[in-house]
N, C-alpha and C positions, 0 to 999 in steps of 0.2 A: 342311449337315449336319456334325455334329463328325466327326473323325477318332477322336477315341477318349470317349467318354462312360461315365465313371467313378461305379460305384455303393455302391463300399467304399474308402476313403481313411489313411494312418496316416503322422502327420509323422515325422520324426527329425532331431529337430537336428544337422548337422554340426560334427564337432570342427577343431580349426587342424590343418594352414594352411591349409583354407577359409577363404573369405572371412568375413570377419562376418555374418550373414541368413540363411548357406545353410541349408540342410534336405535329406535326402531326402523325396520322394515316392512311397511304397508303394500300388499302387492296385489293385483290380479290377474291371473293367467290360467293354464293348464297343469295339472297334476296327473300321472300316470299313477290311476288305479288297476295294476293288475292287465295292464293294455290296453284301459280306458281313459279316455282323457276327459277329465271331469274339469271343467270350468269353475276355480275356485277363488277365494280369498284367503292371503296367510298373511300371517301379523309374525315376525320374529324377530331377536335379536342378533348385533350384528356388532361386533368387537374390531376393533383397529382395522376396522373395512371386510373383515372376517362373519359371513352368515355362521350363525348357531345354529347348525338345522333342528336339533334336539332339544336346545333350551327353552322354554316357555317365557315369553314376555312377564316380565314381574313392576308392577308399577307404584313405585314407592307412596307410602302418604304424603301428606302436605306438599306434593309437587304437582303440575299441569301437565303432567306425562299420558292420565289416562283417557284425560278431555282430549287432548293433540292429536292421540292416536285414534282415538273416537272420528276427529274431527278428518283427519288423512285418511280415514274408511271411506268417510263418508264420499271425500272428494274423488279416492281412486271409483267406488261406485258411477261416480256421474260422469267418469270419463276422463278424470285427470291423473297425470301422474307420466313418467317417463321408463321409455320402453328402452332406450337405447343405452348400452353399455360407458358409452362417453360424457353422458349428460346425466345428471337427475336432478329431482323434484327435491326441496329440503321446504319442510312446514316449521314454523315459527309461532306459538303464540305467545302474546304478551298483552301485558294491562296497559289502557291507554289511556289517561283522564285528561289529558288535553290535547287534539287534533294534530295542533301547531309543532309537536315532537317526532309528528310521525317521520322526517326527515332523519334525523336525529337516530330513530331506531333505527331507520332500515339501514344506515350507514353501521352501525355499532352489530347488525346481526350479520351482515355482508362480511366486515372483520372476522368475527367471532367464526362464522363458516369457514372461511379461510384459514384462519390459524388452526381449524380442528382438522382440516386437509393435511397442514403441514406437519402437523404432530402426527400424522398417520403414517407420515413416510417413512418413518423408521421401520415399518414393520411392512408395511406394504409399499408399493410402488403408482400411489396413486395421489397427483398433483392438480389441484384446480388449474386451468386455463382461466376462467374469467366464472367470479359469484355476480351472476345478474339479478336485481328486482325482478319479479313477474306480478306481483299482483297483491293486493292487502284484501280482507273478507271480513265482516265483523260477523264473530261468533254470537257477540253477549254484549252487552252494553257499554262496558268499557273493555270489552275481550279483541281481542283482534287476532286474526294467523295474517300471515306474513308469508307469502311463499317467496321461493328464488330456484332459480335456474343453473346448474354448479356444471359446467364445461369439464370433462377430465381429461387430461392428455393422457 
């Protein structure tokens, strides 16, 4: 039996001086206390597509690491996030000061997902199929998340 089986999932890319690959992992599901299965929320870190189960989330200063993760709580709360081993949920924030770019970012975060799949393959065996848009949110006034949709084969 798992320890904890997860039925709502939301990535977030880690900023430096993480390593290269990191992510957080925003989840909610069942944990096995002791034969009980407690309805929980876990935040961890996850390395070259590798769960830490031990590590504790560390969130650098000067980076949007702790608002993002805040921000992918709040959404796995209301019901978003992906269950399925094939697909997940990757959150984005970024500063927006003029509308007319939003184009522009989601194309350049689309990339950026992509080439951090491909860099993963060296160590794991896991390959985007297709980074789709889902949906943009304004956090804050020029804040925005960015979610997408990451297909795995």
């Amino acid at each position: 039996m798992k320890v904890f089986d997860e039925r709502r999932v939301i990535f977030v890319p880690a900023s430096r001086p993480h390593p290269e690959c990191t992510e957080y992992r925003i989840a909610w599901g069942y944990e096995n206390w002791g034969g009980n299965l407690v309805p929980v929320e876990k935040t961890q870190m996850v390395y070259k597509g590798r769960v830490a189960g031990m590590l504790s989330p560390s969130f650098p200063d000067n980076t949007i690491d702790k608002k993002a993760v805040r921000f992918a709580s709040d959404l796995v709360e209301q019901g978003y996030g992906s269950g399925s081993r094939k697909s997940k949920l990757v959150l984005v924030i970024k500063e927006v000061s003029d509308p007319a770019d939003f184009d522009q970012i989601i194309t350049t975060i689309e990339d950026e997902i992509e080439e951090y799949h491909y860099q993963m393959q060296q160590d794991v065996v896991i390959r985007p199929v297709d980074v789709t848009f889902d949906r943009k949110i304004q956090v804050e006034e020029k804040l925005w998340a960015f979610l997408f949709r990451v297909d795995l084969r």
